[in-house]
C-alpha positions as CSV (number, residue, x, y, z in Angstrom):
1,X,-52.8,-349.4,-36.4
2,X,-53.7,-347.3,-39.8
3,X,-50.0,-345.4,-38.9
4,X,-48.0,-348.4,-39.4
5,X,-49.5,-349.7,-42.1
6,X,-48.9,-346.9,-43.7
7,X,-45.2,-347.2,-42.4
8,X,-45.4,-350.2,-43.9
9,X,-46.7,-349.4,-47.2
10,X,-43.9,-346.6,-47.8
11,X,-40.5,-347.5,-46.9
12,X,-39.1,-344.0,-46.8
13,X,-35.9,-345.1,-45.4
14,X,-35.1,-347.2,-48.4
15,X,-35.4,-344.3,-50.8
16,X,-32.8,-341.8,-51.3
17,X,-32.8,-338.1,-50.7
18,X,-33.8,-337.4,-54.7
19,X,-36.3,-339.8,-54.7
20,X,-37.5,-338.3,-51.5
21,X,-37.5,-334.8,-53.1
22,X,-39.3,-336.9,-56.1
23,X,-42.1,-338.0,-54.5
24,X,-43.0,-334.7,-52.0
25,X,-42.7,-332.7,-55.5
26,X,-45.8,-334.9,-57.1
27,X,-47.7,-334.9,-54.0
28,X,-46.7,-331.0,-53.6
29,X,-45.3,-331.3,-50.8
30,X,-42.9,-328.5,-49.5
31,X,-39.6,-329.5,-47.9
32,X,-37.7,-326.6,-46.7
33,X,-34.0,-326.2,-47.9
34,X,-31.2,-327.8,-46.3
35,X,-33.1,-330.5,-44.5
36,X,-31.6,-333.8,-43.7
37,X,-32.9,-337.2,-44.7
38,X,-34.1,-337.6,-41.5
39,X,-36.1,-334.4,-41.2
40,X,-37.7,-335.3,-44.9
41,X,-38.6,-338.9,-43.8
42,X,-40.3,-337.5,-40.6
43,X,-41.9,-335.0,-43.1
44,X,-43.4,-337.3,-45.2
45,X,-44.5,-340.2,-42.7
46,X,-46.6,-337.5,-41.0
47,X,-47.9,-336.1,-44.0
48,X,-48.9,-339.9,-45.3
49,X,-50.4,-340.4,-42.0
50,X,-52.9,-338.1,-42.6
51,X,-56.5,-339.4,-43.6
52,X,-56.9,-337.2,-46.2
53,X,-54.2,-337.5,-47.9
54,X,-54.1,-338.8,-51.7
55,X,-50.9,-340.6,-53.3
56,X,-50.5,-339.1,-57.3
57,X,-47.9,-341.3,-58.1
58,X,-50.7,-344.4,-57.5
59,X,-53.4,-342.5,-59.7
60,X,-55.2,-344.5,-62.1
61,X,-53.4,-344.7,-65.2
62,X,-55.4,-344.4,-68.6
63,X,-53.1,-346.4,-71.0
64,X,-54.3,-350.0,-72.2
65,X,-53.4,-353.1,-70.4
66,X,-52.8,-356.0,-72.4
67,X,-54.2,-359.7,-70.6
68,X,-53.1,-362.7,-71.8
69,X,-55.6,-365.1,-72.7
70,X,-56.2,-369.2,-74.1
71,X,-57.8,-370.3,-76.9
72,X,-59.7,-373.4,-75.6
73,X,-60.3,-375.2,-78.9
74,X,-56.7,-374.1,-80.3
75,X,-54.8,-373.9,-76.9
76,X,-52.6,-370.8,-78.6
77,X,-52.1,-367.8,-76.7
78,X,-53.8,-364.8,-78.3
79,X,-53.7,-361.3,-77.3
80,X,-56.6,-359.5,-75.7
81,X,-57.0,-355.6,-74.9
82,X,-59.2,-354.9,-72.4
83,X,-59.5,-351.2,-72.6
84,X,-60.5,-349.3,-69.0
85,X,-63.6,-346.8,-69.3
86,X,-62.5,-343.5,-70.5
87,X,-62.6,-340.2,-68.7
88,X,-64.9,-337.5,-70.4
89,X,-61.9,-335.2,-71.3
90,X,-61.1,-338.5,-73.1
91,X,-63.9,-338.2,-75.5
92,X,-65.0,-335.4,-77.8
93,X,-66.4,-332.8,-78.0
94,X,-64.9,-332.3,-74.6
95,X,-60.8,-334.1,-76.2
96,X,-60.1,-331.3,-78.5
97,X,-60.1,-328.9,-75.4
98,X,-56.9,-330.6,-74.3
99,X,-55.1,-330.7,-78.0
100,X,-54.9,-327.2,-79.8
101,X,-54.3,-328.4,-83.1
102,X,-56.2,-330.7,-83.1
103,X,-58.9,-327.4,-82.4
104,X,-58.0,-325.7,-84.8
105,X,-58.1,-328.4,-87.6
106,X,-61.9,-328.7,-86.6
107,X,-64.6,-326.6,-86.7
108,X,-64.7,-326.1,-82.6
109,X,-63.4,-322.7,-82.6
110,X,-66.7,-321.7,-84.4
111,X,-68.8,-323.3,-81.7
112,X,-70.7,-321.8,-78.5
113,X,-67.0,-322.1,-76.4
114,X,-68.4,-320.9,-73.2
115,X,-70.9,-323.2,-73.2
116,X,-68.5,-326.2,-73.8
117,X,-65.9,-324.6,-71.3
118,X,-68.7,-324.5,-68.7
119,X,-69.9,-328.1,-69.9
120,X,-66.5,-329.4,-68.8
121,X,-65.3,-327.8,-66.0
122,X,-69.0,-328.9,-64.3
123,X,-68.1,-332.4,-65.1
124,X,-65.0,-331.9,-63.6
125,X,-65.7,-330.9,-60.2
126,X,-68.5,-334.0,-60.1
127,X,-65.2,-336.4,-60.5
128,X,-63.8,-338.4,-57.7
129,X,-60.0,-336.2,-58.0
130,X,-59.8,-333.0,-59.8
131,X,-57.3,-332.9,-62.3
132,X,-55.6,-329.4,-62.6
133,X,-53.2,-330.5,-65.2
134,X,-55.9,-331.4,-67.7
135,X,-58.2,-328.7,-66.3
136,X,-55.4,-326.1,-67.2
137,X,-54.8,-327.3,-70.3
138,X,-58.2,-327.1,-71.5
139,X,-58.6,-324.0,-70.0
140,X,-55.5,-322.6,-71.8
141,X,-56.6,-324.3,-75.3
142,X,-60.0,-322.4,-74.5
143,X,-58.5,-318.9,-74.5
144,X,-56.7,-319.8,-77.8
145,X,-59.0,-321.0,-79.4
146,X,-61.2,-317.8,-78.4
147,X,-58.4,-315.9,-79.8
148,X,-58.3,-317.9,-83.0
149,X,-61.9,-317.3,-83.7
150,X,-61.6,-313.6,-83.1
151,X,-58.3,-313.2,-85.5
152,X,-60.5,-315.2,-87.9
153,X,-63.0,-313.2,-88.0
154,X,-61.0,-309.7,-88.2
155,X,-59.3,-312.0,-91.2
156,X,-62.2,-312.2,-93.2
157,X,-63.9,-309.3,-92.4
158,X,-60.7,-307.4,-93.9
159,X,-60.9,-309.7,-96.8
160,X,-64.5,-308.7,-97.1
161,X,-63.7,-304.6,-97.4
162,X,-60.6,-305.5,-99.9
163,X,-62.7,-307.0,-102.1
164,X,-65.2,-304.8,-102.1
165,X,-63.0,-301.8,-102.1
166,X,-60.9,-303.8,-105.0
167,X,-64.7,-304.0,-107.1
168,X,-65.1,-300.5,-106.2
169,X,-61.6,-299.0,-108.1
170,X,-62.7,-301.9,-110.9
171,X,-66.0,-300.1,-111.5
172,X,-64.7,-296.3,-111.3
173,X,-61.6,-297.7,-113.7
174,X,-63.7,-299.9,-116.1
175,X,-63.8,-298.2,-119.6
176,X,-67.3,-297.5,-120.4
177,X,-68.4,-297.4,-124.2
178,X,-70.3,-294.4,-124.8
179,X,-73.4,-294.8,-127.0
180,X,-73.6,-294.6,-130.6
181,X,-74.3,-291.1,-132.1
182,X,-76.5,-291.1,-135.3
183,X,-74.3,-290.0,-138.3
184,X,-75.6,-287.1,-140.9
185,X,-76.1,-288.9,-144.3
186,X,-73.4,-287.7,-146.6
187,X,-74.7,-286.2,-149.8
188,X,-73.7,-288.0,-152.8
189,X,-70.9,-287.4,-154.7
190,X,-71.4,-285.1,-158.1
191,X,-69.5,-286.2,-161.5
192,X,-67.1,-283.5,-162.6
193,X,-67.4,-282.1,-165.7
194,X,-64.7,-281.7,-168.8
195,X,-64.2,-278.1,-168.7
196,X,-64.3,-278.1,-164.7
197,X,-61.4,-280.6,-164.7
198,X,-59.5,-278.6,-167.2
199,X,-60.2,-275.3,-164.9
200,X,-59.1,-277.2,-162.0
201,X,-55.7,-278.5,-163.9
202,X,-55.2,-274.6,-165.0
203,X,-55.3,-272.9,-161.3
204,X,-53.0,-275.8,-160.2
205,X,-51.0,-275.3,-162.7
206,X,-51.2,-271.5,-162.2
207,X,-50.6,-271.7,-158.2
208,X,-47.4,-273.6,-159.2
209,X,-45.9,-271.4,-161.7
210,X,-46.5,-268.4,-158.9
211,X,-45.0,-270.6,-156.2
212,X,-41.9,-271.0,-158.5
213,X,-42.0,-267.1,-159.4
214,X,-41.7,-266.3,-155.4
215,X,-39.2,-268.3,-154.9
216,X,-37.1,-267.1,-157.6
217,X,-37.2,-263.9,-156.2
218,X,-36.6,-264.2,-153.1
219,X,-33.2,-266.5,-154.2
220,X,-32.3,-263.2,-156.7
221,X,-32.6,-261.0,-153.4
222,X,-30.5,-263.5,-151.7
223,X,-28.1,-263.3,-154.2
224,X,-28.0,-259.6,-154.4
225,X,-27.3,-258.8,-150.9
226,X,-24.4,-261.3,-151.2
227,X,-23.0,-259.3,-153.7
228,X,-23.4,-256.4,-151.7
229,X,-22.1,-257.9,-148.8
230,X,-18.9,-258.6,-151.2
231,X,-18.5,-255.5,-152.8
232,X,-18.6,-253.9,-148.9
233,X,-15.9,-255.8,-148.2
234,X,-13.7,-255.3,-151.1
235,X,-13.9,-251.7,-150.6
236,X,-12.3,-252.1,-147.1
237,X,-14.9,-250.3,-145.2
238,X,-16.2,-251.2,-142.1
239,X,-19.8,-249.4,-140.8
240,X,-20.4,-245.9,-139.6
241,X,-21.4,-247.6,-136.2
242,X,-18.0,-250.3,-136.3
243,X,-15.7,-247.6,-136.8
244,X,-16.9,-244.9,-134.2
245,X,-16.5,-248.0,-131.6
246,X,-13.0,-248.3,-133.4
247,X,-11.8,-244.6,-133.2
248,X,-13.1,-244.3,-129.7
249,X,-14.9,-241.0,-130.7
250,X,-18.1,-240.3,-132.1
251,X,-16.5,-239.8,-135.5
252,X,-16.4,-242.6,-138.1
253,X,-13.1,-242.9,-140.1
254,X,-14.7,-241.4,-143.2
255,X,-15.1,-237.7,-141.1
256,X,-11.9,-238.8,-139.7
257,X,-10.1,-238.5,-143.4
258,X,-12.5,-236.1,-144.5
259,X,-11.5,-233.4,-141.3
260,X,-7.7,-233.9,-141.9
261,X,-8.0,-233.5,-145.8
262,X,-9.5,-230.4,-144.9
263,X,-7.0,-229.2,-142.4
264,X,-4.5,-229.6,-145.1
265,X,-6.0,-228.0,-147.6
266,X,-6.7,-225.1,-145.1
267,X,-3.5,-224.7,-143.8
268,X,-2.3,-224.6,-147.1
269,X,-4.5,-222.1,-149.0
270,X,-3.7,-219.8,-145.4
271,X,0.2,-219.7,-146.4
272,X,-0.1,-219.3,-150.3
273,X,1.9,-222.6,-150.2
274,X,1.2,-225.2,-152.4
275,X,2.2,-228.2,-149.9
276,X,2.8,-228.4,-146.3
277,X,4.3,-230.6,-144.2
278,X,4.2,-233.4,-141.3
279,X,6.0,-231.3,-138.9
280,X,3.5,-228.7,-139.3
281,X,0.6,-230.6,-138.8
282,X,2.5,-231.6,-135.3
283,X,2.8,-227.9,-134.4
284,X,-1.2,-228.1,-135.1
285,X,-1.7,-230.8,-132.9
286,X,0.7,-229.5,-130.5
287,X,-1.9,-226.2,-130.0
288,X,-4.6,-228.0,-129.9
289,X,-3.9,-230.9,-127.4
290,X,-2.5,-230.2,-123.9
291,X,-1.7,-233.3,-122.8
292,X,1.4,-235.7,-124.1
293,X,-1.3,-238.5,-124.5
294,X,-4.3,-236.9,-125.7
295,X,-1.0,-235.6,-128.5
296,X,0.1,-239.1,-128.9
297,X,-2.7,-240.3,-129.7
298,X,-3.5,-237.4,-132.2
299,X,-0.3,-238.0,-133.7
300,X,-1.0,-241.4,-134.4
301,X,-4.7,-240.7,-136.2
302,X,-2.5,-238.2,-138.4
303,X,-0.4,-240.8,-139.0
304,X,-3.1,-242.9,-140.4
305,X,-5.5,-240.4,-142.0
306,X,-2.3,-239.6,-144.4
307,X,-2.2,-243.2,-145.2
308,X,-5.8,-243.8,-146.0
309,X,-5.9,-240.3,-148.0
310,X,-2.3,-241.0,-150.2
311,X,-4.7,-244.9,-150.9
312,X,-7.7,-242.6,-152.1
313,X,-5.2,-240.3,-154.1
314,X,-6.2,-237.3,-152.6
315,X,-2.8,-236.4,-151.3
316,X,0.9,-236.9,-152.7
317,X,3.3,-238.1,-149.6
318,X,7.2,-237.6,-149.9
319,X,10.3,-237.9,-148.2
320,X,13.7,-237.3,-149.5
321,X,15.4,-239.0,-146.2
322,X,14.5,-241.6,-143.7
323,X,13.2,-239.7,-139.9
324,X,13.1,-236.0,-142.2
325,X,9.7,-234.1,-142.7
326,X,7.0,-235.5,-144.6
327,X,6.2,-233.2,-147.4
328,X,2.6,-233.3,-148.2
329,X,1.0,-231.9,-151.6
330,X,-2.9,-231.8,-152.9
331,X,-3.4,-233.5,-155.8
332,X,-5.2,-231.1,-157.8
């Protein structure tokens, strides 16, 4: 008798194989893949057949119902909300489990949680149904909110040891102002006296005039070793040092001149002549030098020494033809 009217009361045929699927997936109900309307509608049946057995999709449902009523002295219609009693996730403390936010905004998260986790899932196994959405839910919003106090706390603890290590470089970096040191009293000042300001005026006057005297010698010196420096080069002489590099020997052009001139004047006080020549010079070189350009080279100093010593007037060059002998006298 109970079997058909529950037949009765659920018209499976009439539904289609969606809403079929619809209504085993509220009441978790597993229909295997594939299965034919009929095989789902025999499904079903013997599942609503069962005693135990609890339709979702008829559960209570918390929203307000609105009942018309009538005004007996006014006969007008006015509205009338007649509220059903609320479930105790419906009410706080236990309605801020089920909205994170809402958590969060509150001071909740700083509360005994276990307690009020244990609080409410007690309540919830003394209800008529368990509901394991809503019992998830606050479940899950528990755990977050646990988190949220934890990250809270690790917040402002590290804001804690900023601060105090920021007041700690404050006070090693503050400038501190040292305390005053007692000053020695100055002695007074004396009054100078006539003839000490005169004697004063005298050895500054005195330091000035030798100040002035140094200077002018040291500007005399200057110009003096310019003049020097002049002369030196007006003469057309180079230094000792200068003219050995020049030469290439250790000889400076002044022994240079001063060896040939007496070469000359050798060669010609050993022939009772009183000149020589060019050529004969050669035929000195010639003996003396081996090689053509150790007498090349010779030949060329000869060449210039006879130059520099017919400038100094020692000597008195002549030639009667162009590429002839070189006659070369003393000029006594």
């Amino acid at each position: 008798m109970k079997e058909k009217e529950l037949s009765s009361e659920y018209n499976f045929k009439e539904l289609t194989v969606k809403e079929l699927r619809d209504f085993a997936a509220i009441n978790n109900i597993s229909i295997p893949s594939g299965s034919r309307k009929k095989d789902i509608i025999n499904l079903l049946e013997d599942v609503v057949s069962h005693p135990d057995f609890v339709d979702r999709t008829k559960e209570e449902n918390l929203e307000e119902e609105v009942v018309a009523g009538f005004d007996d002295e006014d006969d007008k219609e006015s509205p009338l909300f007649r509220k059903k009693e609320l479930k105790f996730w419906q009410k706080p403390p236990y309605s801020t489990l089920l909205n994170l936010d809402l958590a969060k905004d509150s001071d909740i998260a700083f509360y005994d949680l276990s307690e009020l986790v244990d609080k409410f899932f007690n309540k919830m196994l003394h209800e008529d149904f368990i509901n394991y959405k809503v019992s998830g839910i606050a479940l899950k919003t528990s755990a977050s909110l646990h988190r949220h106090k934890i990250t809270s706390v690790i917040k402002e603890e590290e804001k804690i040891q900023k601060e105090e290590e920021l007041e700690k470089m404050r006070e090693r970096t503050r400038r501190k102002i040292p305390k005053t040191m007692t000053q020695p009293i100055q002695p007074q000042l004396k009054m100078t006296s006539k003839d000490e300001l005169f004697d004063a005026m005298r050895s500054a006057i005195i330091e000035t005039m030798q100040k002035k005297e140094k200077l002018k010698r040291r500007r005399l010196k200057r110009e003096e070793k310019l003049k020097q420096r002049k002369k030196k080069k007006s003469e057309a002489k180079l230094p000792k040092e200068l003219l050995k590099h020049i030469t290439g020997k250790e000889e400076s052009i002044d022994e240079l001149l001063e060896s040939w001139f007496n070469k000359i004047r050798a060669q010609i006080n050993f022939n009772d002549f009183s000149s020589t020549s060019f050529f004969n010079l050669t035929d000195l070189i010639k003996s003396e030098e081996e090689s053509g350009l150790g007498r090349k080279y010779e030949l060329i100093r000869l060449f210039l020494a006879l130059m520099f010593l017919s400038t100094n007037n020692k000597i008195d060059l002549s030639q009667e033809k162009e590429f002839k002998d070189i006659k070369i006298d003393l000029n006594r």
